[in-house]
C-alpha positions as CSV (number, residue, x, y, z in Angstrom):
1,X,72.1,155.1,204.6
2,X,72.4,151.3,205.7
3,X,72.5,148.7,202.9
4,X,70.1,146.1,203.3
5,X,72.2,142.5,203.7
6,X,70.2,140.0,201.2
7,X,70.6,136.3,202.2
8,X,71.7,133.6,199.4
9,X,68.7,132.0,198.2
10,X,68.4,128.3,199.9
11,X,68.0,125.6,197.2
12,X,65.7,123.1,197.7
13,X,66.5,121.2,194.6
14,X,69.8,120.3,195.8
15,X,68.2,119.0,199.2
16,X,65.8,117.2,197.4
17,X,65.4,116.7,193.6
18,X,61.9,115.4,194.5
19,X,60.0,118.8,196.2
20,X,57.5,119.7,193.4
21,X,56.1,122.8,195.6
22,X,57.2,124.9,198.4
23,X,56.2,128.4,200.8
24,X,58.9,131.3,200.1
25,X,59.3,134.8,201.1
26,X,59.9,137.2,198.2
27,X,63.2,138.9,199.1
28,X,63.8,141.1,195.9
29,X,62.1,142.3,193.3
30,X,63.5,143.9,189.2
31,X,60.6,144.1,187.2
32,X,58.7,141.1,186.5
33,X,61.8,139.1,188.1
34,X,61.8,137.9,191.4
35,X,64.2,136.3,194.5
36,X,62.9,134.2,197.4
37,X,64.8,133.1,200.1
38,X,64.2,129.6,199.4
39,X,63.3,128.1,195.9
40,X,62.8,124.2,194.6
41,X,62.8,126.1,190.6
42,X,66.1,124.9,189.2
43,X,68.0,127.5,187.4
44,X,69.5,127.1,184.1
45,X,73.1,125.7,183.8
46,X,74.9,122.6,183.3
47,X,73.5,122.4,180.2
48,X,70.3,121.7,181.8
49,X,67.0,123.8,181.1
50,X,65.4,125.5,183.7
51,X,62.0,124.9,185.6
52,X,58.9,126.0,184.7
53,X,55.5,126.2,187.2
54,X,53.6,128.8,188.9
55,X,53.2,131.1,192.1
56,X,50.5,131.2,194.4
57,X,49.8,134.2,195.8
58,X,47.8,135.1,199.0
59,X,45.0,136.9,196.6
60,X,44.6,133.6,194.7
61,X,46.2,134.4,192.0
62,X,48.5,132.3,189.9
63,X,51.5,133.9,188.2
64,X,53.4,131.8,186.0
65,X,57.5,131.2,186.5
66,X,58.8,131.2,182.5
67,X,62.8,131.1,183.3
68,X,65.0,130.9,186.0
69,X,68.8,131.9,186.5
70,X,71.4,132.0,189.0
71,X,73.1,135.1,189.9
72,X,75.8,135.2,192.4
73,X,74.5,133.2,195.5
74,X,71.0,134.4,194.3
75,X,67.8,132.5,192.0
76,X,66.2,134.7,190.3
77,X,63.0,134.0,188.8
78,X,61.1,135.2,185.6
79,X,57.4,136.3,186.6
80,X,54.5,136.8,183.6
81,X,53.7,139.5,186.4
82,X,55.2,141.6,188.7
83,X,54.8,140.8,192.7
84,X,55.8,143.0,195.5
85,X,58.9,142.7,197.9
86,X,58.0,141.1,201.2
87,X,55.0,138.9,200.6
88,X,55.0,135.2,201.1
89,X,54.2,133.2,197.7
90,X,53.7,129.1,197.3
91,X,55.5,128.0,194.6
92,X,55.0,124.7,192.0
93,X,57.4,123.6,190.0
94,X,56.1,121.6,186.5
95,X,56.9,117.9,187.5
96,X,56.9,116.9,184.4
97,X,58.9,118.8,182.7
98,X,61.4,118.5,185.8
99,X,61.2,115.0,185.9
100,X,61.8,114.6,181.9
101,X,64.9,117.0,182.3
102,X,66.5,114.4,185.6
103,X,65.4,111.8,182.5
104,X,67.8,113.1,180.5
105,X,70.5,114.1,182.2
106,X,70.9,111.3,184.8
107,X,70.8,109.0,181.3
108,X,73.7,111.2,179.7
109,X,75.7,111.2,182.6
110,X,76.0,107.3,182.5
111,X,76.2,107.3,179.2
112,X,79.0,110.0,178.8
113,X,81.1,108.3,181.9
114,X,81.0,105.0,179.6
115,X,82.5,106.3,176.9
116,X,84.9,108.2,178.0
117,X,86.0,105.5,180.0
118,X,85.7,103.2,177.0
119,X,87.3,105.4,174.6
120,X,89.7,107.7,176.5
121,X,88.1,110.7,175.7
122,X,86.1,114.2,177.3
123,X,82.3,115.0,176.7
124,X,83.4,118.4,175.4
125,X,79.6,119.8,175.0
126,X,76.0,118.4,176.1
127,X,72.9,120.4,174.9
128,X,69.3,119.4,176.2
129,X,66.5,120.3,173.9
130,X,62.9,120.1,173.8
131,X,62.9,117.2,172.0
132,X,66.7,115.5,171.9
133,X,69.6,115.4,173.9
134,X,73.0,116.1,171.9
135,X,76.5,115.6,173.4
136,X,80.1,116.1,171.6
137,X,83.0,113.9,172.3
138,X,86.8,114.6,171.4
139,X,87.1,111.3,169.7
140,X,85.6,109.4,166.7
141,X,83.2,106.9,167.9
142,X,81.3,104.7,165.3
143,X,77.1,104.6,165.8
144,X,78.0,100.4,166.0
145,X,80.8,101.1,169.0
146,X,77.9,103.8,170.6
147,X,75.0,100.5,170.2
148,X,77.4,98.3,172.1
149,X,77.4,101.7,174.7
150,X,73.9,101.7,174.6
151,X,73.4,98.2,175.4
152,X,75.8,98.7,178.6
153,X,73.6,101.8,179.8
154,X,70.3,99.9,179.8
155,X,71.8,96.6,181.7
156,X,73.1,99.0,184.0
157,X,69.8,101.5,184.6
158,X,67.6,98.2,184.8
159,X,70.3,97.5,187.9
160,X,68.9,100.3,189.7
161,X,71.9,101.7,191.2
162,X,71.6,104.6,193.5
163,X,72.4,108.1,192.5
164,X,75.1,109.6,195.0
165,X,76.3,113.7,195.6
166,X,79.4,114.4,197.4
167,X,80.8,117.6,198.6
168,X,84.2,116.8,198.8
169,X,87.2,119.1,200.5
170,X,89.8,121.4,198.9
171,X,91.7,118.0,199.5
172,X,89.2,115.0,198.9
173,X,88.9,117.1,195.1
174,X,92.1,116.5,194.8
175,X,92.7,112.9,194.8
176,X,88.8,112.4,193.0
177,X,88.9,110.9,190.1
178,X,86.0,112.9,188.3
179,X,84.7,114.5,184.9
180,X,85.0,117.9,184.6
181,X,85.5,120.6,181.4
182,X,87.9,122.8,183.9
183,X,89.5,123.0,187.1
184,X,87.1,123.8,189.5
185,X,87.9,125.2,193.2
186,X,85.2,126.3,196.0
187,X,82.4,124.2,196.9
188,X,82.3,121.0,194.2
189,X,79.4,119.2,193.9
190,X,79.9,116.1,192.5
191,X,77.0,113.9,191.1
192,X,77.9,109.9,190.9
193,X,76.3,106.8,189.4
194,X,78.5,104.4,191.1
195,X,80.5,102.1,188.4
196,X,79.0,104.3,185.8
197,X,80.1,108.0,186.2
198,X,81.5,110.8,188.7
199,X,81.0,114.0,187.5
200,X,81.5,117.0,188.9
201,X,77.4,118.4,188.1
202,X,75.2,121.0,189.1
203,X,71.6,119.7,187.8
204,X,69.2,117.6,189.4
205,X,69.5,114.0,188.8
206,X,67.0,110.8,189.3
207,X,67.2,109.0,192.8
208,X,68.0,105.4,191.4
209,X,68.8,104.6,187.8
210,X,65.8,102.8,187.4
211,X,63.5,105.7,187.3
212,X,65.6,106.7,183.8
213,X,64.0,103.8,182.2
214,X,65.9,103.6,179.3
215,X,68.4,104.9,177.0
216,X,68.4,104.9,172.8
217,X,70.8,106.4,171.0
218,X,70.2,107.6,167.4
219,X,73.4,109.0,165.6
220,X,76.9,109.2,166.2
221,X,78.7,111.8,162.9
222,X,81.8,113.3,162.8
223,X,81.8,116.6,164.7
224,X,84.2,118.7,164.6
225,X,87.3,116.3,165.4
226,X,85.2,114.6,167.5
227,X,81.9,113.2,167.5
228,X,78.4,114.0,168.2
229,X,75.7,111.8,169.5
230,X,71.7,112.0,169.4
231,X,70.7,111.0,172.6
232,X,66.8,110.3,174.1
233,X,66.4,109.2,177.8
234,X,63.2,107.8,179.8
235,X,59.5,108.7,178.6
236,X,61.3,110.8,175.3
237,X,63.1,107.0,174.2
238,X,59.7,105.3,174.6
239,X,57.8,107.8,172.8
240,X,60.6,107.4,170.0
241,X,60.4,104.0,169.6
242,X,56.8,103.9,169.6
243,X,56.1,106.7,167.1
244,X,58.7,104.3,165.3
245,X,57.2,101.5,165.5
246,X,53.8,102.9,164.4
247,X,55.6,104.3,161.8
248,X,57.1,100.8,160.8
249,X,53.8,98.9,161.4
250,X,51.5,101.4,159.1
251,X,54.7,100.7,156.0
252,X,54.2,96.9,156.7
253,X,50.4,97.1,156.6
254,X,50.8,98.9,153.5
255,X,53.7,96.0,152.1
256,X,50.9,93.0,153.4
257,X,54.2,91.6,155.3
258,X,56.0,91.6,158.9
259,X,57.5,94.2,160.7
260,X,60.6,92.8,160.9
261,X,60.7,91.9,157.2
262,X,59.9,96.0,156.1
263,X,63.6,96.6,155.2
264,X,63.8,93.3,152.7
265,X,60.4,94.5,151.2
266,X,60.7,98.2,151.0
267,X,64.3,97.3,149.4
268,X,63.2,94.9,146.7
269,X,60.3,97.4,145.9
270,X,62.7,101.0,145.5
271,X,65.0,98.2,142.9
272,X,61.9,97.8,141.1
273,X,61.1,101.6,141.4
274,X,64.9,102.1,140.2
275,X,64.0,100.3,137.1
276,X,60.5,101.2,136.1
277,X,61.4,104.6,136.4
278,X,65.0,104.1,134.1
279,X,62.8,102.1,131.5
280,X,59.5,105.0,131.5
281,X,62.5,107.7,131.2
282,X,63.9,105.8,128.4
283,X,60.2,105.2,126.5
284,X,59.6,109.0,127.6
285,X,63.0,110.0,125.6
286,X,61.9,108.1,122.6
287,X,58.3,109.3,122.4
288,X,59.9,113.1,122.3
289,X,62.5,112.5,120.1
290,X,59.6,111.2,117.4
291,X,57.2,114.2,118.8
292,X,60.5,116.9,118.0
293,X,61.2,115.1,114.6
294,X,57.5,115.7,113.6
295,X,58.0,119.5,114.2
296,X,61.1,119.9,113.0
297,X,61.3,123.2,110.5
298,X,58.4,124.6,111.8
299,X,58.7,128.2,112.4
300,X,56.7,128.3,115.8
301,X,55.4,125.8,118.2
302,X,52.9,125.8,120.9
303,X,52.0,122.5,122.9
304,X,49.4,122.8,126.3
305,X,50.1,119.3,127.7
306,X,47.3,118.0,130.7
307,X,49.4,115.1,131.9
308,X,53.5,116.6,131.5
309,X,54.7,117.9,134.3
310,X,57.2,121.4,134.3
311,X,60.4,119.1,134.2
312,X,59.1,117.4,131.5
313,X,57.6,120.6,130.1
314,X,61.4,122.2,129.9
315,X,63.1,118.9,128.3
316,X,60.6,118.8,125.7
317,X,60.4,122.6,125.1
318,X,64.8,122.2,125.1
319,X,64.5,119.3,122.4
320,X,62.1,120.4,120.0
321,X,63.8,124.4,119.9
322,X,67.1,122.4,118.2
323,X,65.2,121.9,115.5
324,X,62.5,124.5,115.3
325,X,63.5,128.2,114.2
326,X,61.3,130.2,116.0
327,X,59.7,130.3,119.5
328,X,59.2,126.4,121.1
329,X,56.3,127.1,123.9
330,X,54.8,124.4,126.1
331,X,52.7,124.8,128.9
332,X,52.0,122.1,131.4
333,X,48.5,122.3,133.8
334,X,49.2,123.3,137.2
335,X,45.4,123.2,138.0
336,X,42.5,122.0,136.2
337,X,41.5,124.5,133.2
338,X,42.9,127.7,134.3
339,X,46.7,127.7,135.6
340,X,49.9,126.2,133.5
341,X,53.4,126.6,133.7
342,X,55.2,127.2,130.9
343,X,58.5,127.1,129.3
344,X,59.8,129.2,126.7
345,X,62.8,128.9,124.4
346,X,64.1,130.5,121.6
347,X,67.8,130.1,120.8
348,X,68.2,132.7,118.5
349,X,66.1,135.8,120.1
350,X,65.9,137.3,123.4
351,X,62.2,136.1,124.5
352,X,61.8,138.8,127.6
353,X,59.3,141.1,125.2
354,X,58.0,138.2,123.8
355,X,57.1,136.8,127.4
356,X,56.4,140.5,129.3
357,X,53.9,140.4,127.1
358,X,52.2,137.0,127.6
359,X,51.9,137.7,131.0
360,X,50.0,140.8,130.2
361,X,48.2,138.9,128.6
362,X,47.2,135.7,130.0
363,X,47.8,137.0,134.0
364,X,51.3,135.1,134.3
365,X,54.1,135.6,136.2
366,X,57.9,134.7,135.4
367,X,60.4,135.6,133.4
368,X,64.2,134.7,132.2
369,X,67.3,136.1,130.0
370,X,68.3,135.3,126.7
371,X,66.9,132.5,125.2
372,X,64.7,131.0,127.6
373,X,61.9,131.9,130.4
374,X,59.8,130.0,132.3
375,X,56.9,131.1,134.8
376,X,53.1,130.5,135.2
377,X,49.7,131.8,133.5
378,X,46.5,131.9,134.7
379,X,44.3,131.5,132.1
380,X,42.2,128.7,130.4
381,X,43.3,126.8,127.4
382,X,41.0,128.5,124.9
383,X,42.2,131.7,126.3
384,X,45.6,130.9,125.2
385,X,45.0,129.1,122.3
386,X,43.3,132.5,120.7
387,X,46.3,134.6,122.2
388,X,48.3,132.6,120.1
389,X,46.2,132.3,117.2
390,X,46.1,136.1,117.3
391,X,50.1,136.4,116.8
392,X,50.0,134.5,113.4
């Protein structure tokens, strides 16, 4: 039997970033996974997602392209349905998503090719998510030193320099002076923002630098030995900095003062926070300590408490078992007249019968070992003041 000869997909996107849809033949088919002999979809790789869109189909029906991947000199696409071998299909590729993705990885290749010019380094990984881009240098940069990065970018995007590819020789290769993770042989394509980066780069990339818009970086940690950086490029920066700024006007609103004076204000209002909350512990510490002292020697204690909350619950429950012998119970409201959470303590007992069967009882739930247990009941306060009353 003859084998069928299958031609190498032709990619569009390397012609032209910019074709959003296109007419294709379906050349091969493995489930709900298809090749055409021509495709604009870009394939994962580079550390670049892949497109996203729909196929037409001669029927009128629209079948929705969820991955694509590169096999050999082959794209293969991932259908929500299956098609047949043979027919001819119209395919269109999800712009925006597309165009977000040249965004973000025409930005971190001009950012990448300044620092590593600035600092000596590699870009040892570069991860594009759905929300932030994340790349990982072999140095230590500082978040001030990737600012003064920042600020180079976005003088030169608003340049709008043109974006270049070269397909240099065996020979040309060799005296490039280019980025790359490894040494590559074969067909090279290289991807250039004159005076900014050459990279040796297999995504799609913006036409002119302009179109990026601009760059904001938002972290630089330690990584590794190295460093990572929080990157966002084009319409994902701008949506940053506005959600941001909203964010910043709405704490100002709330301050009655200026954006740009939120930081003074918020800090001047946490040191007052600081200190209210040191001096209400410190009133809070006394007011127990009297509270314990008027219990001590009693044999059992139960306190139900509508304004404690648990923490407080357990510190008070703690303080007045010293000098109680028996069992210290309080119970602090969860929700208004029928759920608490208690804390129980007795330092010279095992409280787990005592406390199984409470929450028989009163429908709680919780537990502990030794001395102390803590959990929730679901009862009202005159249920669990009889309980009590009935264990005198």
């Amino acid at each position: 039997m003859a084998v069928r000869h299958r031609e190498m997909t032709e990619k569009l996107y390397y012609k032209d970033a910019y074709i959003k849809d296109f007419d294709a033949v379906v050349t091969a088919v493995s489930g709900n996974k298809a090749c055409f002999d021509r495709t604009a979809f870009y394939p994962e790789g580079g550390g670049q997602p892949a497109d996203h869109g729909t196929l037409m189909l001669s029927d009128g029906r629209s079948i929705q392209v969820t991955d694509v991947h590169e096999q050999g000199d082959e794209i293969w696409h991932t259908l929500s349905e299956a098609v047949p071998e043979g027919i001819q299909v119209h395919g269109c590729i999800d712009w925006e998503r597309r165009f977000d993705h040249m965004q973000q990885h025409s930005g971190e290749h001009i950012v990448s090719g300044m620092i590593c010019s600035a600092f000596g380094c590699d870009n040892v990984g570069f991860h594009m998510g759905d929300d932030v881009v994340t790349i990982d240098y072999n140095t230590r940069i500082s978040y001030e030193q990737a600012q003064e990065i920042e600020r180079q970018a976005n003088r030169y995007i608003w340049e709008n320099h043109a974006f270049e590819v070269l397909w240099p020789t065996p020979e040309e290769l060799a005296e490039l002076d280019y980025r790359s993770k490894k040494e590559l042989t074969g067909d090279v394509r290289i991807a250039r923002f004159p005076g900014a980066d050459t990279c040796a780069c297999c995504g799609t990339h913006v036409a002119f630098s302009g179109e990026i818009g601009l760059v904001k970086l938002t972290s630089a940690h330690n990584f590794h030995e190295g460093t990572r950086l929080e990157l966002y490029c084009g319409r994902r920066a701008m949506d940053f900095l506005s959600m941001n700024y909203d964010a910043n006007k709405a704490v100002a609103v709330l301050l009655s003062t200026k954006e740009d004076k939120t930081p003074k204000v918020v800090e001047k209002q946490l040191s007052e926070y600081v200190k209210l909350k040191a001096d209400g512990l410190a009133m809070e510490d006394h007011f127990f300590k009297m509270w314990t002292e008027s219990l001590a020697g009693q044999e059992d204690v139960l306190i139900i408490s509508d304004w404690m909350n648990a923490d407080q619950g357990r510190r008070l429950a703690d303080m007045i078992s010293d000098s109680c012998k028996g069992f210290t119970v309080v119970l602090t409201q969860v929700s208004e007249g029928s759920s608490y959470r208690y804390s129980v303590i007795n330092k010279g007992a095992d409280v787990s019968a005592f406390v199984k069967e409470m929450n028989a009882a009163l429908g709680g739930r919780g537990g502990g070992k030794g001395g102390f247990a803590q959990g929730t009941l679901n009862a009202s306060e005159e249920e669990i003041r009889s309980y009590f009353s009935q264990l005198k």
